[in-house]
N, CA, C and O atoms as a Tripos MOL2 file, in Angstrom:
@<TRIPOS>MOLECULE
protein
  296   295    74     0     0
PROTEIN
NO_CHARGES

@<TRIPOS>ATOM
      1 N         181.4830  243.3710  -73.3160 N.3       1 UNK1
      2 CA        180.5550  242.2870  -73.1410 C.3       1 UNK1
      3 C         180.9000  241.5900  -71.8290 C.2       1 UNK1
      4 O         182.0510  241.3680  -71.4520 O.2       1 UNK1
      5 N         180.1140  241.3620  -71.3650 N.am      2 UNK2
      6 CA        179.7820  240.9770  -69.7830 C.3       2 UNK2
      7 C         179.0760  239.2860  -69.4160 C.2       2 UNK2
      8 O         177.9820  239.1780  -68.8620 O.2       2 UNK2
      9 N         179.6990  238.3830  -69.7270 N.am      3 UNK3
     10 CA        179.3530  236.4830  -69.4620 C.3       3 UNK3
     11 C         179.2840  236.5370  -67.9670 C.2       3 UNK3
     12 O         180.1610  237.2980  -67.5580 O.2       3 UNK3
     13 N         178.7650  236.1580  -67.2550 N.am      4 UNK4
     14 CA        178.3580  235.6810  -65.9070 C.3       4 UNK4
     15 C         177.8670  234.0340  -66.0910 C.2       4 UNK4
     16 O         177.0130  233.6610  -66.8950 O.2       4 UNK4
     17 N         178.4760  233.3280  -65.3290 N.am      5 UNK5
     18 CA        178.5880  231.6270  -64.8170 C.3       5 UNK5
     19 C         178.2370  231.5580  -63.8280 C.2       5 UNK5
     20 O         178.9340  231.6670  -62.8190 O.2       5 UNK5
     21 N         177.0940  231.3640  -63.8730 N.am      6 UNK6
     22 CA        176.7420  230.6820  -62.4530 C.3       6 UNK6
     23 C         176.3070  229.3490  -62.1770 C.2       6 UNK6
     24 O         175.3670  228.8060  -62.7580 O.2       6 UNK6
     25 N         177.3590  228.5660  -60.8270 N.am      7 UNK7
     26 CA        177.1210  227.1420  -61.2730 C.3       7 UNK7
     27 C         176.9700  226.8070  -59.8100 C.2       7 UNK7
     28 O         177.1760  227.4390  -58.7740 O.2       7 UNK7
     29 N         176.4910  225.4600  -60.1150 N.am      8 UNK8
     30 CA        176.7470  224.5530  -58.7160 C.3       8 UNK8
     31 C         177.8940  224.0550  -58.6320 C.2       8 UNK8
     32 O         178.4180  223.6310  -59.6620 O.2       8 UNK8
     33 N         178.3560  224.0030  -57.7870 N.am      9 UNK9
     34 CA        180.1200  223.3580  -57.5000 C.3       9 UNK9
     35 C         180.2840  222.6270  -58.0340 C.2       9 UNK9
     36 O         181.3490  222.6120  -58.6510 O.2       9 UNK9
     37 N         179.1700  221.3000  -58.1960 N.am     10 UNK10
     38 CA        179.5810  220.0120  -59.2090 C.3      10 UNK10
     39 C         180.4680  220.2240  -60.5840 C.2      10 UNK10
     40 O         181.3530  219.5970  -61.1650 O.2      10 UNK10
     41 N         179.6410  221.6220  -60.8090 N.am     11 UNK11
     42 CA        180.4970  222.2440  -62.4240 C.3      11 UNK11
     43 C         181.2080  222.8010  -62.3480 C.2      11 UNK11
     44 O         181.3380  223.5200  -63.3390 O.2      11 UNK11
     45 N         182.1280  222.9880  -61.3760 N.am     12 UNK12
     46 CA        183.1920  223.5040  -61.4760 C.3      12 UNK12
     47 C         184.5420  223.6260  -62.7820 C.2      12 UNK12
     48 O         185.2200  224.5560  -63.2200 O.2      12 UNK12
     49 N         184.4740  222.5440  -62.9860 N.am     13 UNK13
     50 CA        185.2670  222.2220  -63.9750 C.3      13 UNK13
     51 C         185.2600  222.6460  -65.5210 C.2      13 UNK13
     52 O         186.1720  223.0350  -66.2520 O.2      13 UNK13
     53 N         183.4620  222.3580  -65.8220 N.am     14 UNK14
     54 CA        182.7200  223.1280  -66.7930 C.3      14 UNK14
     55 C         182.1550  224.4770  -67.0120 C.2      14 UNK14
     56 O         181.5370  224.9290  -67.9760 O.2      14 UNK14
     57 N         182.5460  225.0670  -65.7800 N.am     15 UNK15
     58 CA        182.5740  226.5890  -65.9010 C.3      15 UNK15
     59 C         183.8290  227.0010  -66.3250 C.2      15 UNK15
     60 O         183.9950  227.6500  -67.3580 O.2      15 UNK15
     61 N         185.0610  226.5240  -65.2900 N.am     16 UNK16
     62 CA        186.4210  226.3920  -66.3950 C.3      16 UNK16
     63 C         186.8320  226.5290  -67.4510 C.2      16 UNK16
     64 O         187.6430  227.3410  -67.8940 O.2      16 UNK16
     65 N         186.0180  225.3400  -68.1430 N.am     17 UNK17
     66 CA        186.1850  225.0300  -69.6330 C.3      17 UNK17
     67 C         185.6160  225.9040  -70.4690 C.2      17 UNK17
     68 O         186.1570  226.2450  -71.5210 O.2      17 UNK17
     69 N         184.1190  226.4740  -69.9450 N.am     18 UNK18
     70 CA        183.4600  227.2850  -70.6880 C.3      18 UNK18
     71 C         183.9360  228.7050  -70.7850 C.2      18 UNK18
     72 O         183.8020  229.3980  -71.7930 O.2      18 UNK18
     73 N         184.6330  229.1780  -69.4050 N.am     19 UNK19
     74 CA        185.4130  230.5350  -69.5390 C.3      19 UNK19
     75 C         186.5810  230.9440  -69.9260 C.2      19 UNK19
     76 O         187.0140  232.0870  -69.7760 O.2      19 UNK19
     77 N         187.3380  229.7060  -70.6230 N.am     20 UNK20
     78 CA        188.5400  229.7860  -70.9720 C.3      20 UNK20
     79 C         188.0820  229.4000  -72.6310 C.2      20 UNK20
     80 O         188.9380  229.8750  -73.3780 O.2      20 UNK20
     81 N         187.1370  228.7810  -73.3040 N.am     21 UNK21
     82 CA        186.7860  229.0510  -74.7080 C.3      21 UNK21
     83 C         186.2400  230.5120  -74.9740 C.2      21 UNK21
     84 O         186.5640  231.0900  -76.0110 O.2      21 UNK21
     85 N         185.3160  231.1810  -73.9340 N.am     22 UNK22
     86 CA        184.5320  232.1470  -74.4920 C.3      22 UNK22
     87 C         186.0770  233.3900  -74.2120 C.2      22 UNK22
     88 O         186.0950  234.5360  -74.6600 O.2      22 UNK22
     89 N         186.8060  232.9790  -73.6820 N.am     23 UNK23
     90 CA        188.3630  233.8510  -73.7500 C.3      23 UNK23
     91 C         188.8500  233.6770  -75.0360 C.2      23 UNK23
     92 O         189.0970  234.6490  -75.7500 O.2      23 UNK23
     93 N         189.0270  232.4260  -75.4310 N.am     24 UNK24
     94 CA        189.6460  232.3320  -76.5810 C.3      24 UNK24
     95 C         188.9580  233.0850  -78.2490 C.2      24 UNK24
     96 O         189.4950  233.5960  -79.2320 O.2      24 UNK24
     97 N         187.6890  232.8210  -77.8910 N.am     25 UNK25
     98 CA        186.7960  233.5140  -78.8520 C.3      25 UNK25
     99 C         186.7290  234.9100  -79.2370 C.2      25 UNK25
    100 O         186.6320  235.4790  -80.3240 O.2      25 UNK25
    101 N         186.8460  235.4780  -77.4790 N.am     26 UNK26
    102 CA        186.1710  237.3640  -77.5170 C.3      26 UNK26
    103 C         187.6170  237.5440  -76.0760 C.2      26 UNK26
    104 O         187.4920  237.6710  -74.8580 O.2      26 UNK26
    105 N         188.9260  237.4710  -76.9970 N.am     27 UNK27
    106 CA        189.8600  237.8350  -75.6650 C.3      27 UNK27
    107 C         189.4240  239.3410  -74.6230 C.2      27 UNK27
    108 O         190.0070  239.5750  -73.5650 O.2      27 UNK27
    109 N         188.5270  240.0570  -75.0810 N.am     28 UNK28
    110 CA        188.6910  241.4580  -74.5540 C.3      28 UNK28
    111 C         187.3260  240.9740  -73.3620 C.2      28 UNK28
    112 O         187.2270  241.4930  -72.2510 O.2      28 UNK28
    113 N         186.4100  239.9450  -73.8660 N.am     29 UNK29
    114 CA        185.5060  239.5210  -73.0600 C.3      29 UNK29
    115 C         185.4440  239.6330  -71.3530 C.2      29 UNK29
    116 O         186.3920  239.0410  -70.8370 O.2      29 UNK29
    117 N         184.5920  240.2210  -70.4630 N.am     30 UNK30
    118 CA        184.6970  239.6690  -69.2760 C.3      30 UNK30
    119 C         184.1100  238.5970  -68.8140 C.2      30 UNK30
    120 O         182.8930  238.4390  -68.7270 O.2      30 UNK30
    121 N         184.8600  237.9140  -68.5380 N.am     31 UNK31
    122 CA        183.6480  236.8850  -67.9020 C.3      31 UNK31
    123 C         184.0040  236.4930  -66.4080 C.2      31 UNK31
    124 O         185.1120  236.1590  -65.9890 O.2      31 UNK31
    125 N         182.8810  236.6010  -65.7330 N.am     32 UNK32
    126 CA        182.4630  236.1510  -64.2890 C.3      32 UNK32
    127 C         182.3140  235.1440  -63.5770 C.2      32 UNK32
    128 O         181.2590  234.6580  -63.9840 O.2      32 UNK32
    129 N         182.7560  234.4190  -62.6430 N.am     33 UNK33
    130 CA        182.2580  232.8170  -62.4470 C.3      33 UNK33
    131 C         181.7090  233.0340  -61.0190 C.2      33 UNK33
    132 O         182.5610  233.3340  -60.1820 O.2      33 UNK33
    133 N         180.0820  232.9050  -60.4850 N.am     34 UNK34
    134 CA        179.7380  232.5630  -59.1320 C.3      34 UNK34
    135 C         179.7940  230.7000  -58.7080 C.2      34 UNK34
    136 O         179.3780  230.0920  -59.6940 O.2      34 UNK34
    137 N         180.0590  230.0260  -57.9200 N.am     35 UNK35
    138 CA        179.6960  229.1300  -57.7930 C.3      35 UNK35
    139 C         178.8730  229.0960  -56.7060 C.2      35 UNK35
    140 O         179.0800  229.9690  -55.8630 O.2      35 UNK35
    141 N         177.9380  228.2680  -56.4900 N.am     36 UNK36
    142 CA        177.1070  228.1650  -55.3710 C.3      36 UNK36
    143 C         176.7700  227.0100  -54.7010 C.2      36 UNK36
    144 O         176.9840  226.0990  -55.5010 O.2      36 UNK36
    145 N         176.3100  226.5020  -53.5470 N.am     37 UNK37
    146 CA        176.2900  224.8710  -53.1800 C.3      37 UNK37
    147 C         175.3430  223.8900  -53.7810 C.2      37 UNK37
    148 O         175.5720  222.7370  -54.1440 O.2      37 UNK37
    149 N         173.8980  224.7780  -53.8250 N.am     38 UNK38
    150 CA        172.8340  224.5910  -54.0110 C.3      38 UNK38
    151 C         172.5590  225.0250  -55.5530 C.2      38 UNK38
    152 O         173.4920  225.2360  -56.3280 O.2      38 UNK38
    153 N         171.4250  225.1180  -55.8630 N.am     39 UNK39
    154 CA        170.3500  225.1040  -57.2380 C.3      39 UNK39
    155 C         170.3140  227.0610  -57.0030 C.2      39 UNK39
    156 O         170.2780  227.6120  -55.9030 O.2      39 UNK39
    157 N         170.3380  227.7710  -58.3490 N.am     40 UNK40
    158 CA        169.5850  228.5450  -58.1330 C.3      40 UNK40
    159 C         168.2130  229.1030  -58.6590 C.2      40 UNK40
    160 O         168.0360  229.2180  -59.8720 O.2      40 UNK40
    161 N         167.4020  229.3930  -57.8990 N.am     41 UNK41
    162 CA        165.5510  229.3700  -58.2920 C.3      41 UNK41
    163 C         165.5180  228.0030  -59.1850 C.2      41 UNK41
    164 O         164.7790  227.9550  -60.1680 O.2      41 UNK41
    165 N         166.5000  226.6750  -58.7450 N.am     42 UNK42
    166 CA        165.7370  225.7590  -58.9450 C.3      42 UNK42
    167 C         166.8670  224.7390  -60.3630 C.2      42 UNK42
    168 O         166.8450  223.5590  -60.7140 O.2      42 UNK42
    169 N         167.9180  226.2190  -60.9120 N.am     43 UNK43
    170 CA        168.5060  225.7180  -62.0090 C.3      43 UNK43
    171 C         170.6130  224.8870  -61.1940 C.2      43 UNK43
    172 O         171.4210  225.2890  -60.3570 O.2      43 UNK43
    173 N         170.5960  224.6530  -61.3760 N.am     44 UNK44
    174 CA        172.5290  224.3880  -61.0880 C.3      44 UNK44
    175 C         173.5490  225.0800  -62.0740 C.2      44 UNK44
    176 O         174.7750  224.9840  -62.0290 O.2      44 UNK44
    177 N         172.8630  225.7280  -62.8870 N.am     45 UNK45
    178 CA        173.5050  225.2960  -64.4950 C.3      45 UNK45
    179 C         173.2400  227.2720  -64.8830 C.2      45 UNK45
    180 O         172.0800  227.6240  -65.0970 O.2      45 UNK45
    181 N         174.0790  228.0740  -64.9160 N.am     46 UNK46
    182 CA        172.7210  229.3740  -65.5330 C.3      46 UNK46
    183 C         174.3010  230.1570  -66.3740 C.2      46 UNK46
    184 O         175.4780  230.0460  -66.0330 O.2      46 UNK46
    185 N         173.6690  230.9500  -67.5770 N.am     47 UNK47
    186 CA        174.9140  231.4630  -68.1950 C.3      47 UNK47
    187 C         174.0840  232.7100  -68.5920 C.2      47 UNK47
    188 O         172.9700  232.4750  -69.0610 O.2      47 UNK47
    189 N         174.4750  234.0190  -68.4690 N.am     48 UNK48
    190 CA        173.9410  235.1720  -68.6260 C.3      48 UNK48
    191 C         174.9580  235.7040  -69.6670 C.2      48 UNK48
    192 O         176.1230  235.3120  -69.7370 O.2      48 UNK48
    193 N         174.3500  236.7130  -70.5300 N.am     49 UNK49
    194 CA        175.5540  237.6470  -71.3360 C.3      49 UNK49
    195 C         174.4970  238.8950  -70.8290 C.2      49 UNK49
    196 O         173.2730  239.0260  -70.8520 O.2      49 UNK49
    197 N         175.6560  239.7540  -70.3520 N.am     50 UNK50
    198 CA        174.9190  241.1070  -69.2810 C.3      50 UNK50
    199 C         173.6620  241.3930  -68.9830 C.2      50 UNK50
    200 O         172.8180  242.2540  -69.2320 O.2      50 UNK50
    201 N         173.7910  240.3710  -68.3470 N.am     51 UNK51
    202 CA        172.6900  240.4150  -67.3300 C.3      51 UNK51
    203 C         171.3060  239.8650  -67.7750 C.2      51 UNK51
    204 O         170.2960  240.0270  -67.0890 O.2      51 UNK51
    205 N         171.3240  238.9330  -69.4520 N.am     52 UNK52
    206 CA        170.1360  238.3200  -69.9810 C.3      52 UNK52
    207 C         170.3760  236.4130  -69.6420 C.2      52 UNK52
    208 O         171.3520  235.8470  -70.1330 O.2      52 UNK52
    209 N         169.8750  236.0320  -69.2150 N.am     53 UNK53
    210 CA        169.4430  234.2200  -69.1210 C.3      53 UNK53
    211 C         170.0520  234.1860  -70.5710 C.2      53 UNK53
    212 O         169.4990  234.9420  -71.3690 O.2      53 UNK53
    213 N         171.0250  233.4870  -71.0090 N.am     54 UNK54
    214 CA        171.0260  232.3290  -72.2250 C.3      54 UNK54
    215 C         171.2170  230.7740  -72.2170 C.2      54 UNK54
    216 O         171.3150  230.1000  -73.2420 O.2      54 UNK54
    217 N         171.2550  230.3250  -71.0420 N.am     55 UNK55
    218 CA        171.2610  229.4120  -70.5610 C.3      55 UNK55
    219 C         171.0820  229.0640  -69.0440 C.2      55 UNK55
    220 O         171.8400  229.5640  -68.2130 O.2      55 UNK55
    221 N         169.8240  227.9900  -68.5960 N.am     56 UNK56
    222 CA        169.6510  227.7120  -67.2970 C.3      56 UNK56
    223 C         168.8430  226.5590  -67.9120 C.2      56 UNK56
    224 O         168.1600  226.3340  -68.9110 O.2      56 UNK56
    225 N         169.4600  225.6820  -66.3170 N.am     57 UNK57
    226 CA        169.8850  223.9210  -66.3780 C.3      57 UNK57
    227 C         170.0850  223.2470  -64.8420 C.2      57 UNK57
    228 O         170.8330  223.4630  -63.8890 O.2      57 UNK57
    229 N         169.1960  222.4850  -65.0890 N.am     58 UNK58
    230 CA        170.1360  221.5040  -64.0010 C.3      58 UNK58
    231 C         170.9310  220.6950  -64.3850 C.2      58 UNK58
    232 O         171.3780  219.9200  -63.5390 O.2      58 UNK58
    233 N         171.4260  220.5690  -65.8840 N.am     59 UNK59
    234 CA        172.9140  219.9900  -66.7860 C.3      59 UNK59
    235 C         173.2100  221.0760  -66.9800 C.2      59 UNK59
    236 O         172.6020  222.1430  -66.8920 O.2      59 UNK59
    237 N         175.2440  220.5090  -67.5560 N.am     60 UNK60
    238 CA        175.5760  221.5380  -68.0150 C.3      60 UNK60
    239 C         175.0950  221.9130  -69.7890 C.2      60 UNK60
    240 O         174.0050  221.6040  -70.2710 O.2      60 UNK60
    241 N         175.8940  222.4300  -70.3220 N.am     61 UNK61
    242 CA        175.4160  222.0340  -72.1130 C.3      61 UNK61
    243 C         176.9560  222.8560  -72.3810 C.2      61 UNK61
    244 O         177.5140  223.5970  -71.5720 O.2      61 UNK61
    245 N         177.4710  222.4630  -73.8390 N.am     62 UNK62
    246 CA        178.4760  222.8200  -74.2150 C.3      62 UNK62
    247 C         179.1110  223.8550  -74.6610 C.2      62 UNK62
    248 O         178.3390  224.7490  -75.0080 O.2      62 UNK62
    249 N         180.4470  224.1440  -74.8180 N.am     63 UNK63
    250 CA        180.7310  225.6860  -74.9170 C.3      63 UNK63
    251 C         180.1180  226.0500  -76.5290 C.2      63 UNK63
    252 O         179.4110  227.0350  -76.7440 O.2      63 UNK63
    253 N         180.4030  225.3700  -77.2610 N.am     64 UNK64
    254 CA        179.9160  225.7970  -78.6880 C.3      64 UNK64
    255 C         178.6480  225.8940  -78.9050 C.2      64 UNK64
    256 O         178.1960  226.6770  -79.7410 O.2      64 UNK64
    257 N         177.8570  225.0510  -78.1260 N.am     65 UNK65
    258 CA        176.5000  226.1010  -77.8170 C.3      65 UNK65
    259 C         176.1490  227.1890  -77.5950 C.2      65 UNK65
    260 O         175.1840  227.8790  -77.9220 O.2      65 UNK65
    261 N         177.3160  227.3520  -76.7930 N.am     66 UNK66
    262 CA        177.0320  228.7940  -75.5840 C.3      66 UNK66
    263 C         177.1780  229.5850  -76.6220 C.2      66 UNK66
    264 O         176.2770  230.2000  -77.1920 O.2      66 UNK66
    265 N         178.8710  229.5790  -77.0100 N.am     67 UNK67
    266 CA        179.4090  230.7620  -78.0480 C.3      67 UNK67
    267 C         178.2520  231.0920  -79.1030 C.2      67 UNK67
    268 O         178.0630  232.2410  -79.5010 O.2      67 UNK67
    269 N         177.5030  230.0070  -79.5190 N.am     68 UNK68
    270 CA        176.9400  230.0770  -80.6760 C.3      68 UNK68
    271 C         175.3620  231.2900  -80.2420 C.2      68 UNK68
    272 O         174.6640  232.1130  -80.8340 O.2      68 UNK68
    273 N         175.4630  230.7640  -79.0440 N.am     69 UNK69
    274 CA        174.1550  231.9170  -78.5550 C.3      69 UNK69
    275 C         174.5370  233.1460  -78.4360 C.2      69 UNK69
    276 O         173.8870  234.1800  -78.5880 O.2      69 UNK69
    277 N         176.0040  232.9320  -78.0600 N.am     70 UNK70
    278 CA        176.3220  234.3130  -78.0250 C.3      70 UNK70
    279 C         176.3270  235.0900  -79.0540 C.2      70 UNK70
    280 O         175.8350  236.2170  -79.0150 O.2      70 UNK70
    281 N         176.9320  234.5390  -80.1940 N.am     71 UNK71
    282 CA        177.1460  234.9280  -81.4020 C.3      71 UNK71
    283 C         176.0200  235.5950  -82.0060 C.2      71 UNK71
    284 O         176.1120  236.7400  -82.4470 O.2      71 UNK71
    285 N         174.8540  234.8470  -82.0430 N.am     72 UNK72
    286 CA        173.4260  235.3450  -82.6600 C.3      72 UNK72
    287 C         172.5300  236.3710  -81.4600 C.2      72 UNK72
    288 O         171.3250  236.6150  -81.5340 O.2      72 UNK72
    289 N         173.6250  236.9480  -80.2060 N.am     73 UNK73
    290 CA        173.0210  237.8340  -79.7590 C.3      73 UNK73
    291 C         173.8920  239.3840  -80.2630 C.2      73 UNK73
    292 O         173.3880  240.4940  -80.0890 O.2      73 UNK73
    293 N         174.8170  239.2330  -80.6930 N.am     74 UNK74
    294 CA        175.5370  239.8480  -80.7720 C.3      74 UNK74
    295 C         175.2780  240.9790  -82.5060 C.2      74 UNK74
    296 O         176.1010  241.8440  -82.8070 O.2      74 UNK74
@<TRIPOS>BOND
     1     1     2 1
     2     2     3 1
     3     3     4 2
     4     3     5 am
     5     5     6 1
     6     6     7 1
     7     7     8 2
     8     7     9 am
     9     9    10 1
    10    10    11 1
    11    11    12 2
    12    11    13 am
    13    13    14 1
    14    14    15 1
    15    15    16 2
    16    15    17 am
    17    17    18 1
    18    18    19 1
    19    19    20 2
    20    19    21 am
    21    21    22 1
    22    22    23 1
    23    23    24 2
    24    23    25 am
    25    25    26 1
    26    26    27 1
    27    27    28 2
    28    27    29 am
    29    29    30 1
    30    30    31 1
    31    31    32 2
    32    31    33 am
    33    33    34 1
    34    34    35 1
    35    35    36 2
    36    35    37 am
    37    37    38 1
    38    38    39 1
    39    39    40 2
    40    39    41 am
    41    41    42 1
    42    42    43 1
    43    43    44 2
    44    43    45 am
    45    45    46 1
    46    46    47 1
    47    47    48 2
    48    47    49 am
    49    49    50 1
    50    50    51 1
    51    51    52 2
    52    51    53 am
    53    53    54 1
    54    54    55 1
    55    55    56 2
    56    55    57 am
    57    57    58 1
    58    58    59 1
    59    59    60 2
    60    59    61 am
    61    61    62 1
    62    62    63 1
    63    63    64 2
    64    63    65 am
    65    65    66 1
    66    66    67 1
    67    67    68 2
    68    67    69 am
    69    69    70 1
    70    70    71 1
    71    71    72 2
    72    71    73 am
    73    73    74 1
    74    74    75 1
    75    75    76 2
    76    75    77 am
    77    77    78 1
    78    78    79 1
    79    79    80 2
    80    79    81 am
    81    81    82 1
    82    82    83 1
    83    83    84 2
    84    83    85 am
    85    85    86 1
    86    86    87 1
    87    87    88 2
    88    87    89 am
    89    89    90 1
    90    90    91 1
    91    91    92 2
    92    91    93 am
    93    93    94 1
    94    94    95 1
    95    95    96 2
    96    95    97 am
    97    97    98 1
    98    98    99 1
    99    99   100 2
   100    99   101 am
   101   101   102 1
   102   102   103 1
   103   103   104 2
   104   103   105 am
   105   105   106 1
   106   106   107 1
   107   107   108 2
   108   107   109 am
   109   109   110 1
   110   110   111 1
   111   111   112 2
   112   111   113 am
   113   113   114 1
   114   114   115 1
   115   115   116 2
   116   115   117 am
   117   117   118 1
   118   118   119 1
   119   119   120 2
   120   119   121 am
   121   121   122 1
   122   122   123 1
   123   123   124 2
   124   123   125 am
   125   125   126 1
   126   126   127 1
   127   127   128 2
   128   127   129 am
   129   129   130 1
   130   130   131 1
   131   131   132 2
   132   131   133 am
   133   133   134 1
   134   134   135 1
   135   135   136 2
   136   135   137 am
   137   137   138 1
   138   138   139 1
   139   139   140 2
   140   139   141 am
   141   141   142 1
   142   142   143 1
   143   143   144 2
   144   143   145 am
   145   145   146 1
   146   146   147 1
   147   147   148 2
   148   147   149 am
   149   149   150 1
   150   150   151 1
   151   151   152 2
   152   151   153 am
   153   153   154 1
   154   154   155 1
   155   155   156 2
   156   155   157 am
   157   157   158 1
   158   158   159 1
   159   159   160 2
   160   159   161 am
   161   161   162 1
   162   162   163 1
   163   163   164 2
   164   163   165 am
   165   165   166 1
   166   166   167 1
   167   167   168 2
   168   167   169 am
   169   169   170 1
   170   170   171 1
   171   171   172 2
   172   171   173 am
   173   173   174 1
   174   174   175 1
   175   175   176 2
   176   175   177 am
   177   177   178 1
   178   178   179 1
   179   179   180 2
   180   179   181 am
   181   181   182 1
   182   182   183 1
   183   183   184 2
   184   183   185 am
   185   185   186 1
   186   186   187 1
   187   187   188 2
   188   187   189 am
   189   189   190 1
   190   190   191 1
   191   191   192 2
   192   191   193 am
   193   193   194 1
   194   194   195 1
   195   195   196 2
   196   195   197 am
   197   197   198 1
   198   198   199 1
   199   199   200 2
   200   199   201 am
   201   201   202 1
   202   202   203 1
   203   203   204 2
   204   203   205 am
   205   205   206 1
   206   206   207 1
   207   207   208 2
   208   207   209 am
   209   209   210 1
   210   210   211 1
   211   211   212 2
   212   211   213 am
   213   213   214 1
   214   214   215 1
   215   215   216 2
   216   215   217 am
   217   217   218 1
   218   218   219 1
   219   219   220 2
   220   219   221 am
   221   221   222 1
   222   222   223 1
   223   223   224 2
   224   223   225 am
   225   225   226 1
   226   226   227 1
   227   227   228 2
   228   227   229 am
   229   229   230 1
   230   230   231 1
   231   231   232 2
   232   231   233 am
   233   233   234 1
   234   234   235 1
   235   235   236 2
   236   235   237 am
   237   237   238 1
   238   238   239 1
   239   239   240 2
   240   239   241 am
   241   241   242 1
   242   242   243 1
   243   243   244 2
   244   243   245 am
   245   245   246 1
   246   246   247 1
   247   247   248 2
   248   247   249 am
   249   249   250 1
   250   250   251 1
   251   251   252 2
   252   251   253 am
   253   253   254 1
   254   254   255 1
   255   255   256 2
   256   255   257 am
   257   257   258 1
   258   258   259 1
   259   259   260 2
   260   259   261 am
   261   261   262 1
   262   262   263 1
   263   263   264 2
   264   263   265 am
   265   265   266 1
   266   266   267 1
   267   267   268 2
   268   267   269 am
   269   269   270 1
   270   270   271 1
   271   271   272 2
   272   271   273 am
   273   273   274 1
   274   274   275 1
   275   275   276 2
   276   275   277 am
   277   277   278 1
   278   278   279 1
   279   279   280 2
   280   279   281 am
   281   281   282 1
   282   282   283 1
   283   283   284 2
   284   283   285 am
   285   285   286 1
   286   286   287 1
   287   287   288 2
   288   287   289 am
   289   289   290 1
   290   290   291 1
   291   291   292 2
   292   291   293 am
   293   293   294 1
   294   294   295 1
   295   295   296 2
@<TRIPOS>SUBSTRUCTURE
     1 UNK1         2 RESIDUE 1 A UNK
     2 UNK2         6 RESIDUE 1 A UNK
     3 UNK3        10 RESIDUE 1 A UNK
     4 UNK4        14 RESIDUE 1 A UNK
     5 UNK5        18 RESIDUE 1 A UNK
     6 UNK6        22 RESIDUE 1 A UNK
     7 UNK7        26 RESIDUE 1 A UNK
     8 UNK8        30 RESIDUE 1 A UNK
     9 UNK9        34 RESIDUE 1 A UNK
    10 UNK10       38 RESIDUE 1 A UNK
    11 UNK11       42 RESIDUE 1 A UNK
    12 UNK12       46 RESIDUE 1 A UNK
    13 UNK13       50 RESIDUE 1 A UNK
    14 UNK14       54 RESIDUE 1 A UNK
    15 UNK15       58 RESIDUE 1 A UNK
    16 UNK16       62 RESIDUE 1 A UNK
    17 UNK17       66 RESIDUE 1 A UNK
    18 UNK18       70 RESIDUE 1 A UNK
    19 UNK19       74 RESIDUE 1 A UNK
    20 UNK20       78 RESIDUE 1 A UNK
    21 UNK21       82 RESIDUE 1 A UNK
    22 UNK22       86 RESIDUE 1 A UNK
    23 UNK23       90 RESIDUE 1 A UNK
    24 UNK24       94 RESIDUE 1 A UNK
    25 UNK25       98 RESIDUE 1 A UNK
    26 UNK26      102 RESIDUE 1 A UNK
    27 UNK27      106 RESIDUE 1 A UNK
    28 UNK28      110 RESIDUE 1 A UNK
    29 UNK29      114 RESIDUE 1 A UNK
    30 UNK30      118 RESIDUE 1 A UNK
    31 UNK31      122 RESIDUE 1 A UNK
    32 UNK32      126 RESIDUE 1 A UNK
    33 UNK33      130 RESIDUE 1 A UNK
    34 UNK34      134 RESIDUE 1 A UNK
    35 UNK35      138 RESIDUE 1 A UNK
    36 UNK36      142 RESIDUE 1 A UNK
    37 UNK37      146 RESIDUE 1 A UNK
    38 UNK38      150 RESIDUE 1 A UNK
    39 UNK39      154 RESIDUE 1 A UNK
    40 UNK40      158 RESIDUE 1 A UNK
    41 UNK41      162 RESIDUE 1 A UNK
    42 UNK42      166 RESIDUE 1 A UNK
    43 UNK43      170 RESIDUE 1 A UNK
    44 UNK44      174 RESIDUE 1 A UNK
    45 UNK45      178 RESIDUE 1 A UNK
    46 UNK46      182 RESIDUE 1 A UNK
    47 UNK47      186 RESIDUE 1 A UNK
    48 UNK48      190 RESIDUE 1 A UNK
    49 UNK49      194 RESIDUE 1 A UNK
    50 UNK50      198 RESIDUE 1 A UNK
    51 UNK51      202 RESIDUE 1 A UNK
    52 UNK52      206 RESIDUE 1 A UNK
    53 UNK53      210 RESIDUE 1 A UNK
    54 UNK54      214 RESIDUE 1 A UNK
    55 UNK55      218 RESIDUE 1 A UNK
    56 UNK56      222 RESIDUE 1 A UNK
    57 UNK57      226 RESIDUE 1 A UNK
    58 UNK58      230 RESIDUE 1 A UNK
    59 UNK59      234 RESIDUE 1 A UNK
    60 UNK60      238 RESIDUE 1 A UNK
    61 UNK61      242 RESIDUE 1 A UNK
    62 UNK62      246 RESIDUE 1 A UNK
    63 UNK63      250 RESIDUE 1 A UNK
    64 UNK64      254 RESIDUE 1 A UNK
    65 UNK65      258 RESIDUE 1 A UNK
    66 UNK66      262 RESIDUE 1 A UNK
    67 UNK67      266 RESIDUE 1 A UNK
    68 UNK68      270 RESIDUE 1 A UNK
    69 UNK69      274 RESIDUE 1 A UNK
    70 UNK70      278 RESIDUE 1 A UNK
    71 UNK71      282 RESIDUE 1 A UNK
    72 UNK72      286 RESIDUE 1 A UNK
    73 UNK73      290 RESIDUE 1 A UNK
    74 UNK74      294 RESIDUE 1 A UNK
């Protein structure tokens, strides 16, 4: 399984946080972090599981969200 983070720098911190829970969850997990300066197509905020949108934002939103999307893709 394949997580990709893509953030605006502001989130730096919350990409952090979010890739070190979805570690703790799925240790064999990869996960990816881009940061970028700007918005991308408009979002700051975007979380993919290989290569599908499960999250895009100009906030962030929380890891137990995330996991939880992940979970019901899985």
């Amino acid at each position: 399984m394949l997580v990709t983070i893509i953030y605006n720098t502001d989130f730096r911190v919350q990409a952090d946080t979010l890739k070190a829970d979805i570690l703790q969850e799925w240790p064999d997990c990869r996960v990816n972090k881009m940061g970028v300066k700007h918005s991308l197509s408009g979002a700051k905020y975007q979380i993919q599981l290989d290569g599908n949108i499960l999250y895009r934002g100009d906030t962030t939103t929380d890891s137990t969200t995330i996991i939880n999307s992940i979970k019901e893709r899985l």
